[in-house]
C-alpha positions in Angstrom: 105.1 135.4 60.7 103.9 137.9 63.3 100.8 137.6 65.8 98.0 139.6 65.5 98.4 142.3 67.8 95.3 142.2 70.0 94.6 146.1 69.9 95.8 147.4 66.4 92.4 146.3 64.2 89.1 147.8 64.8 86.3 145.9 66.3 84.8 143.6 63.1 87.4 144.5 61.1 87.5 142.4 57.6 90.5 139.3 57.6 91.5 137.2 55.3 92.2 133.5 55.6 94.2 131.5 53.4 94.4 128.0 53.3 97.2 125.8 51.4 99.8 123.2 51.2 103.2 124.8 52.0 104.7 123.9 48.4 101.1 125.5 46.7 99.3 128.9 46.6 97.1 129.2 49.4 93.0 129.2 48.8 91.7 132.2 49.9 88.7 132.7 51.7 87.1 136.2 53.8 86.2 136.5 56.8 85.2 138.2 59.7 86.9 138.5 63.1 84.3 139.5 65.5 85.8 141.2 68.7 85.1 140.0 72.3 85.8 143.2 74.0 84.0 146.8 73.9 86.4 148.6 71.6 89.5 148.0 69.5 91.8 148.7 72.9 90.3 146.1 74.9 92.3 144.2 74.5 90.1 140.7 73.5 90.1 140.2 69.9 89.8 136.1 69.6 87.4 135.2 67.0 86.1 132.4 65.7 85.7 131.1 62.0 83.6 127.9 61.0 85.1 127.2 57.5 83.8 124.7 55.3 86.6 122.9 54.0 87.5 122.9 50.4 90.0 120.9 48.5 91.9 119.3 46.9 92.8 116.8 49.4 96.6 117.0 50.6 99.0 114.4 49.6 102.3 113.0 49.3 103.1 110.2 46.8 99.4 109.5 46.1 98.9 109.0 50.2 97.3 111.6 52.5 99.5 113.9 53.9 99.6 116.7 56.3 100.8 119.7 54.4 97.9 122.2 54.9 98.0 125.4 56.1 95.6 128.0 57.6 97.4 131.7 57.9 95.1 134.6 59.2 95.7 138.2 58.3 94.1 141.6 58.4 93.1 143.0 55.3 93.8 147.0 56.3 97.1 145.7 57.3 98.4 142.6 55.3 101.9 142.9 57.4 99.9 142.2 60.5 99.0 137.7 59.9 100.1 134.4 61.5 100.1 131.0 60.8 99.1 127.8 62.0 102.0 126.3 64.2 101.6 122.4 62.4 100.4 121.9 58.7 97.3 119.1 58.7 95.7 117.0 56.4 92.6 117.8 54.3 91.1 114.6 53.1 89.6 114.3 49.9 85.7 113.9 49.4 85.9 110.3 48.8 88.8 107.8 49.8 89.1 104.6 47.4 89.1 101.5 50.1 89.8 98.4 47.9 91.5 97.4 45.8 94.3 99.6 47.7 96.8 97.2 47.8 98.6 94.8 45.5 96.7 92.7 44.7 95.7 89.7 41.7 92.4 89.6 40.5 91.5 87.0 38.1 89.7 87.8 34.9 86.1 86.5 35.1 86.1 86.7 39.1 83.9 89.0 41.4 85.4 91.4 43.3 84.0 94.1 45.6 85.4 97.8 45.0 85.3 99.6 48.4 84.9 103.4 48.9 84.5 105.9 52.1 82.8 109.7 51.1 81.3 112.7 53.3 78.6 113.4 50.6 75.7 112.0 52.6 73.3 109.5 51.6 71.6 108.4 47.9 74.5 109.8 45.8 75.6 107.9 42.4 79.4 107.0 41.5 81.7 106.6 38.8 84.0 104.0 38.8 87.1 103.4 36.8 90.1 101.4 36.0 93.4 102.0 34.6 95.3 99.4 33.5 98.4 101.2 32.4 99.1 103.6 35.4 100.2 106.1 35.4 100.0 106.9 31.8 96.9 104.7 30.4 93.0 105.7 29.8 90.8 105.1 32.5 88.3 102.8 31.5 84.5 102.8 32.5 83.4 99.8 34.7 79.8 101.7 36.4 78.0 104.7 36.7 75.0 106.1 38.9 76.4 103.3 41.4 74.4 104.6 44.9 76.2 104.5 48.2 75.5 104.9 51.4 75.8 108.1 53.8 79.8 107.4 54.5 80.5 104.2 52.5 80.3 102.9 48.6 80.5 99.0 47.1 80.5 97.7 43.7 80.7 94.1 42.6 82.9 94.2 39.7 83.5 90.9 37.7 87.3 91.4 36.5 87.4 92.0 32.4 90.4 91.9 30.8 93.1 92.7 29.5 95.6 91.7 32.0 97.8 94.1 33.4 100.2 95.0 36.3 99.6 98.4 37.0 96.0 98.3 37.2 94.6 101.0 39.3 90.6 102.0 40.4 89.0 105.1 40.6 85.7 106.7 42.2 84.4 110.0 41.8 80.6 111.5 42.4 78.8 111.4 39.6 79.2 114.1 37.7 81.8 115.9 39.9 85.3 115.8 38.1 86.9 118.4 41.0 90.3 117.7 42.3 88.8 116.5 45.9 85.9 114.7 44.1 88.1 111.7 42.6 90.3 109.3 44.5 92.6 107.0 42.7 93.9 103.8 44.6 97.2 104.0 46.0 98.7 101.2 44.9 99.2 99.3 41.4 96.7 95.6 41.2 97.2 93.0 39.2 94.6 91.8 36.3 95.6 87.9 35.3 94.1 85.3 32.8 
């Protein structure tokens, strides 16, 4: 991709800003470049953007993944963009702790399901299992579960059936989005 020529847009000239995974189509966002400089010739055109970031998260096999994108270009001029150098990682809203491993949890046992979120304080959870994974229903375990400003625990005591390809999921109540839910990464097992 070409850079944007420092002296080709007009001082507070409209871009747009696209974010995405390289494989996806890119979210699109507007903004506004605000020049540094005195006129469109002056060569300092830098500008700065404070984007709040949207998901979904970006994966690979289930796990976070750096495959985002950020590509800047002016809208009078679409030929005239450029691209971020490195793709990142967006992580989703809230990141399923425990069980996140494979483990065996025993029917009638307690066992504490672990999240991390960015959604502040005093917000309620869903939690889910499936016990067929990929392909199963996910199952209810709680709901309106309140977490803290970063972090989320439930006390689960195991039910049954018994599987091997159990798997947990959280989501904010309420908010089914993409970066909202966060599945475990790796198959548990559910014995007698």
């Amino acid at each position: 991709m070409s850079k944007v020529p420092s002296n080709t847009s007009p001082t507070n000239s409209p871009l747009a800003l696209s974010v995405g995974e390289p494989e996806l189509p890119p979210v699109m966002s507007t903004v506004e470049r605000k020049s540094t400089g005195t006129s469109p010739s002056s060569g300092a055109t830098n500008g700065l953007y404070n984007w709040f970031v949207t998901g979904p998260g970006t994966t690979a096999d289930g796990a976070p993944a750096a495959r985002a994108l950020i590509r800047v270009s002016w809208t009078a001029n679409t030929s005239i963009k450029d691209q971020s150098n490195a793709a990142f990682t967006i992580l989703p809203r809230n990141r399923v702790i425990q069980p996140n491993e494979a483990v065996t949890w025993v029917i009638g046992s307690v066992q504490k399901i672990k999240w991390k979120h960015n959604y502040g304080k005093n917000q309620n959870f869903r939690i889910e299992v499936n016990r067929n994974f990929p392909g199963g229903p996910w199952e209810f375990i709680a709901s309106n579960v309140v977490g803290t400003a970063t972090s989320g625990t439930f006390d689960w005591t195991v039910t049954g059936p018994d599987t091997t390809t159990a798997r947990i999921r959280v989501f904010k109540q309420g908010d089914r989005r993409r970066n909202s839910i966060d599945t475990s990464d790796v198959n548990f097992t559910i014995v007698p």
